[in-house]
VEXDREN-2710 file (C-alpha; in Angstrom, 1 decimal):
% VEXDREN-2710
k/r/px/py/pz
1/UNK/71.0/-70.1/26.7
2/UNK/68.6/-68.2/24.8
3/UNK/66.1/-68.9/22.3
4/UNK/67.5/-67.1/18.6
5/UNK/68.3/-69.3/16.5
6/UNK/71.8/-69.9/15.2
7/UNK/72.9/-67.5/12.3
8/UNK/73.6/-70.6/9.7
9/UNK/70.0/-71.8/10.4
10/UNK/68.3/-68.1/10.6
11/UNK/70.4/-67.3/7.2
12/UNK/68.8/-70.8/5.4
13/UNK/65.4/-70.0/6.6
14/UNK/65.9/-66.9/5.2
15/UNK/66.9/-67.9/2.0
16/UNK/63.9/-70.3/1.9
17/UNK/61.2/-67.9/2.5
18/UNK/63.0/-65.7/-0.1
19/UNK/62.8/-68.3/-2.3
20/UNK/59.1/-69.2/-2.3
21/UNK/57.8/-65.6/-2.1
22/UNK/59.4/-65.4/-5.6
23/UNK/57.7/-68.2/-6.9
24/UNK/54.5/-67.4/-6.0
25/UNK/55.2/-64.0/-7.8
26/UNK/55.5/-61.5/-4.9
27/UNK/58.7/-59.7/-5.1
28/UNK/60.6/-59.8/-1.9
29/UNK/60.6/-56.7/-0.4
30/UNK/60.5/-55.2/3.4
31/UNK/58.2/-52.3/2.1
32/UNK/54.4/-52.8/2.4
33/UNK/52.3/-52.0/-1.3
34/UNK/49.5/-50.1/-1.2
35/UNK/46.5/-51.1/-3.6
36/UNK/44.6/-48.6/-5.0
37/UNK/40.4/-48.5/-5.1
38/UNK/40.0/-50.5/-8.5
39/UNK/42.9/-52.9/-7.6
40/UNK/40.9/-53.7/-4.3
41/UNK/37.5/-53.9/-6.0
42/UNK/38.8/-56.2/-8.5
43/UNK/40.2/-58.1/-5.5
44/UNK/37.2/-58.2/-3.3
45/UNK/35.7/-59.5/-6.6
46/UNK/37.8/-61.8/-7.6
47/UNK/37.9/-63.6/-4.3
48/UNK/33.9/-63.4/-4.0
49/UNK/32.3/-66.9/-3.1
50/UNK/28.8/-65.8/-4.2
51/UNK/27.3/-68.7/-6.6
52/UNK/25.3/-67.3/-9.0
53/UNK/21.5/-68.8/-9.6
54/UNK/20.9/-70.6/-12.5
55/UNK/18.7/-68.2/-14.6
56/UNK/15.3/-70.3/-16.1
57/UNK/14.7/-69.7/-19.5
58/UNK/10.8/-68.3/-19.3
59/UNK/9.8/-69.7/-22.6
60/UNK/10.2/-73.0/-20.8
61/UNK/7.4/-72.7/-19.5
62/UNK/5.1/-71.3/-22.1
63/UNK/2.3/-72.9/-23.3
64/UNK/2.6/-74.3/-26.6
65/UNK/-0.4/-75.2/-29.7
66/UNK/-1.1/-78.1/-31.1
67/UNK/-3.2/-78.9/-34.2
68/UNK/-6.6/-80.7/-33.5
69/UNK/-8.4/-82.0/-36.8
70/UNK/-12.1/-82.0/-37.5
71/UNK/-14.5/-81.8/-40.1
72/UNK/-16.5/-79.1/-41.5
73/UNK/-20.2/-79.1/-42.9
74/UNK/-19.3/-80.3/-46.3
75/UNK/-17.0/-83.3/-45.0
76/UNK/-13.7/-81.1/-45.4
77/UNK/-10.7/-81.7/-42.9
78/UNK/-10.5/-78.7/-40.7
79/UNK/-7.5/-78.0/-38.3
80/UNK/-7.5/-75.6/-35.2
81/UNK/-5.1/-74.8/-32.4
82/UNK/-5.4/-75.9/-29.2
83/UNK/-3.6/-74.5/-25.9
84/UNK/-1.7/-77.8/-24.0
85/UNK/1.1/-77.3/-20.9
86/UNK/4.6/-76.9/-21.6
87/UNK/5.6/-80.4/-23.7
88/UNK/2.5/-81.7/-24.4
89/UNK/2.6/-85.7/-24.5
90/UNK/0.6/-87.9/-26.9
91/UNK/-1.9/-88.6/-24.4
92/UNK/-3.0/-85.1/-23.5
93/UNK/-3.4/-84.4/-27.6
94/UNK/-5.5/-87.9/-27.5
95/UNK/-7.1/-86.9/-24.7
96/UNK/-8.3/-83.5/-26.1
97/UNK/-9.4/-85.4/-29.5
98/UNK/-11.6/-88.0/-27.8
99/UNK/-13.2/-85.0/-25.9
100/UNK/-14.3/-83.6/-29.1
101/UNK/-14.8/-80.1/-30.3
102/UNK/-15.2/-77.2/-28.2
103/UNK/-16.8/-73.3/-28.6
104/UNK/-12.9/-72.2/-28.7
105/UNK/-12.7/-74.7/-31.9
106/UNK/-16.2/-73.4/-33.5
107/UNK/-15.1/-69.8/-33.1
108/UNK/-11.6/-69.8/-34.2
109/UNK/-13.2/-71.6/-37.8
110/UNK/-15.5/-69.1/-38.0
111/UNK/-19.4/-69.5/-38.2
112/UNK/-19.6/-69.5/-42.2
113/UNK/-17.4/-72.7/-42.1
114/UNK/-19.1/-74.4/-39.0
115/UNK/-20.1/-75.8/-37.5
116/UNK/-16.9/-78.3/-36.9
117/UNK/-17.9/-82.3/-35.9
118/UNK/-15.9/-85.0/-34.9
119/UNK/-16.2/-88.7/-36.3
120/UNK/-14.5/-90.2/-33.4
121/UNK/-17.0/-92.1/-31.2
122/UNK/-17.3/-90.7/-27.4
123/UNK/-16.4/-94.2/-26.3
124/UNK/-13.2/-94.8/-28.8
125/UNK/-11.0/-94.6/-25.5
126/UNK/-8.0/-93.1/-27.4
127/UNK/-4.8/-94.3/-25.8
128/UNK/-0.9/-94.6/-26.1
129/UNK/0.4/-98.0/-26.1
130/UNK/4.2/-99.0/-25.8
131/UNK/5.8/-100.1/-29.1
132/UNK/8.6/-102.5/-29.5
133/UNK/9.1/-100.1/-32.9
134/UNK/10.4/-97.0/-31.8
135/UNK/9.8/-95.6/-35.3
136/UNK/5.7/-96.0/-35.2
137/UNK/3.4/-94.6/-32.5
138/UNK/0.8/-97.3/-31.3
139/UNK/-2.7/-96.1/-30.5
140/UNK/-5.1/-98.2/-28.6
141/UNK/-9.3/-98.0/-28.8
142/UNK/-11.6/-99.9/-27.0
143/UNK/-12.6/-102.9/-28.5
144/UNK/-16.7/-102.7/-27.6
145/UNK/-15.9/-99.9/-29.9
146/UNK/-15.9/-102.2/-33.1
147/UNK/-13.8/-99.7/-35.2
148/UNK/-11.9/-102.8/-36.8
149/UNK/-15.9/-104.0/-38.4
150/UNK/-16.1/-100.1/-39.2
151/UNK/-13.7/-100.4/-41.9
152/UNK/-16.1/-102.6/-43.5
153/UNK/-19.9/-101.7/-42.7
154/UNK/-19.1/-97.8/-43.1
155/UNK/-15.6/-97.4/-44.8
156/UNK/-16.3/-93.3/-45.3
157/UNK/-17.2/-92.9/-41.6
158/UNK/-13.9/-95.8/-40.7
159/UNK/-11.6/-93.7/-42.5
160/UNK/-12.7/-90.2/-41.4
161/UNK/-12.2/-91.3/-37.4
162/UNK/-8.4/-92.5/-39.1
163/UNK/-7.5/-89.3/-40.4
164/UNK/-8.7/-87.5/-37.4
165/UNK/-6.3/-89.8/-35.5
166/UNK/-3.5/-89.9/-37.7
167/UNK/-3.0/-86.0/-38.5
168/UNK/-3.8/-85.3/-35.0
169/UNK/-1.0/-87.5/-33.8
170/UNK/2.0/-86.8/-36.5
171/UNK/1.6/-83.6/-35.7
172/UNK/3.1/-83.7/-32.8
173/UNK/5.1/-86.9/-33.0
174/UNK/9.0/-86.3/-33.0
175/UNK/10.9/-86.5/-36.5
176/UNK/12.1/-90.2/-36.2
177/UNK/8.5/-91.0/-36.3
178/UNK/6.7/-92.5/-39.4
179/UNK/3.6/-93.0/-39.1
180/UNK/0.8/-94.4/-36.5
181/UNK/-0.8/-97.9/-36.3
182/UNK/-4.3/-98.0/-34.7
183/UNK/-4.8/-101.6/-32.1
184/UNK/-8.0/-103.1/-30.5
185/UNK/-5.8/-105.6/-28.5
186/UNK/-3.4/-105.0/-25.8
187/UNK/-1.4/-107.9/-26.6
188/UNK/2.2/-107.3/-27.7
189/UNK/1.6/-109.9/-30.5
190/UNK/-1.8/-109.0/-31.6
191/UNK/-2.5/-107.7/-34.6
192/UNK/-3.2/-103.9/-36.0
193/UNK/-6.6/-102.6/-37.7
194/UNK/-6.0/-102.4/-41.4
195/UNK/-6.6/-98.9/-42.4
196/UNK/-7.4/-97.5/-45.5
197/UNK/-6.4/-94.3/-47.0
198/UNK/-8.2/-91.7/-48.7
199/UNK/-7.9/-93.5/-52.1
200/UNK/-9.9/-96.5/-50.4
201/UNK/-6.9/-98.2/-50.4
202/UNK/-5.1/-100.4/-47.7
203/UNK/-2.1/-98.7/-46.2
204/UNK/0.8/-100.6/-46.0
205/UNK/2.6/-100.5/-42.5
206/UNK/2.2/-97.2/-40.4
207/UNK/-0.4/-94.7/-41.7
208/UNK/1.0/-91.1/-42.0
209/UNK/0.2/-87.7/-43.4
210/UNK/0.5/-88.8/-47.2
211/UNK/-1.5/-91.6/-47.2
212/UNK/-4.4/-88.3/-46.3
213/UNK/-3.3/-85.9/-48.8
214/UNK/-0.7/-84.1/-46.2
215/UNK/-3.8/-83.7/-44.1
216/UNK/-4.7/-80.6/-46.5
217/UNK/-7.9/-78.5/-44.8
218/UNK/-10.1/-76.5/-46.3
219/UNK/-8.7/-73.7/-44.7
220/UNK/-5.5/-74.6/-46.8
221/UNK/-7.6/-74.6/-50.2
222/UNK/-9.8/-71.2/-49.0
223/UNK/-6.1/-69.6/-49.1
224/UNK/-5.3/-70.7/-52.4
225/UNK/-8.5/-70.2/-53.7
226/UNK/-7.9/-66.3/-52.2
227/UNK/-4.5/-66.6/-53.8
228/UNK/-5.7/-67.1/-57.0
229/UNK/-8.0/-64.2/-57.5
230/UNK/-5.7/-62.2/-56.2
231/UNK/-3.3/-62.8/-58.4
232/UNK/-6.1/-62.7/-61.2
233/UNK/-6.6/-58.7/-60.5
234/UNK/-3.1/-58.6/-60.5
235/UNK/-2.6/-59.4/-64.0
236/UNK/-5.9/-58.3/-64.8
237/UNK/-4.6/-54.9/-63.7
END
């Protein structure tokens, strides 16, 4: 007895094979195709396992400036630019603010506007609290500090170290933030310092830009000022 297979079965198989070669889309045929180069390139590519690395978008990593606000000789809010990490958090622009002002800060004002001065106290101890109010950033000073009896022996001086804080802060505060309330007390339940804005009056609720005039500088008024005359010759001419 040998090992072929009966014809009925042999024919079935047959039949089968022809069958599923057709529905994978290979015509059946006894003849062997020949692929030409770009057929097999696109082949050898299209079969390629190779997983591509994830490219990292450099300005990811870019350093990024943030707005620092001091004062200038004749009591005028001054803003300059400081370098932070990639993200900056509140903490490192806090941090930078109760370190005060710096040569890179004097020069980039310029010497005829200087020299720059901060009205934060060295031992404020700036720091970010958690808030139960997700729309309100809470800052915390030290209480040996006194800033809350500031508000009342030196109200100029209180308010000055407020707006510092305050324009520092929004500026880099994400847009669902409204404003920033200033503590002495790590308690959850304790109270806020009432501030006072620049009209000398109490601020309702979080303090933002417009209760300090939109933090305007004096390098903001220089501008218009330069504006102006410009446009002065203009017509004059």
């Amino acid at each position: 007895m040998t090992g072929r297979a009966p014809r009925p079965i042999l024919a079935i198989l047959l039949a089968v094979w022809s069958l599923t070669v057709a529905a994978c889309g290979i015509p059946p045929s006894d003849e062997v195709e020949s692929l030409d180069a770009a057929e097999y390139q696109e082949l050898l590519q299209g079969a390629s396992t190779t997983v591509e690395a994830a490219t990292v978008d450099p300005l990811d990593n870019e350093p990024e400036l943030r707005r620092l606000f001091w004062f200038g000789p004749d009591l005028s809010l001054e803003a300059v630019s400081r370098t932070f990490g990639p993200d900056p958090l509140i903490t490192d622009v806090l941090n930078a603010l109760g370190n005060g002002v710096n040569e890179t800060d004097q020069r980039q004002i310029g010497e005829e506007f200087g020299p720059l001065t901060s009205k934060i106290p060295p031992d404020l101890g700036l720091t970010l609290l958690e808030n139960d109010d997700p729309t309100s950033h809470r800052i915390n000073v030290n209480p040996e500090a006194d800033l809350r009896s500031l508000s009342a022996s030196e109200p100029v001086r209180f308010r000055q170290i407020v707006i510092q804080i305050v324009c520092t802060v929004m500026g880099v505060s994400k847009d669902n933030i409204v404003g920033v309330q200033i503590y002495d007390d790590t308690q959850a339940d304790a109270e806020p310092i009432p501030l006072i804005d620049a009209d000398g009056q109490t601020i309702v609720g979080p303090a933002n830009q417009s209760d300090f005039g939109d933090c305007r500088t004096g390098a903001d008024d220089r501008a218009e000022a330069t504006e102006a005359l410009e446009d002065g010759g203009d017509t004059d001419g």
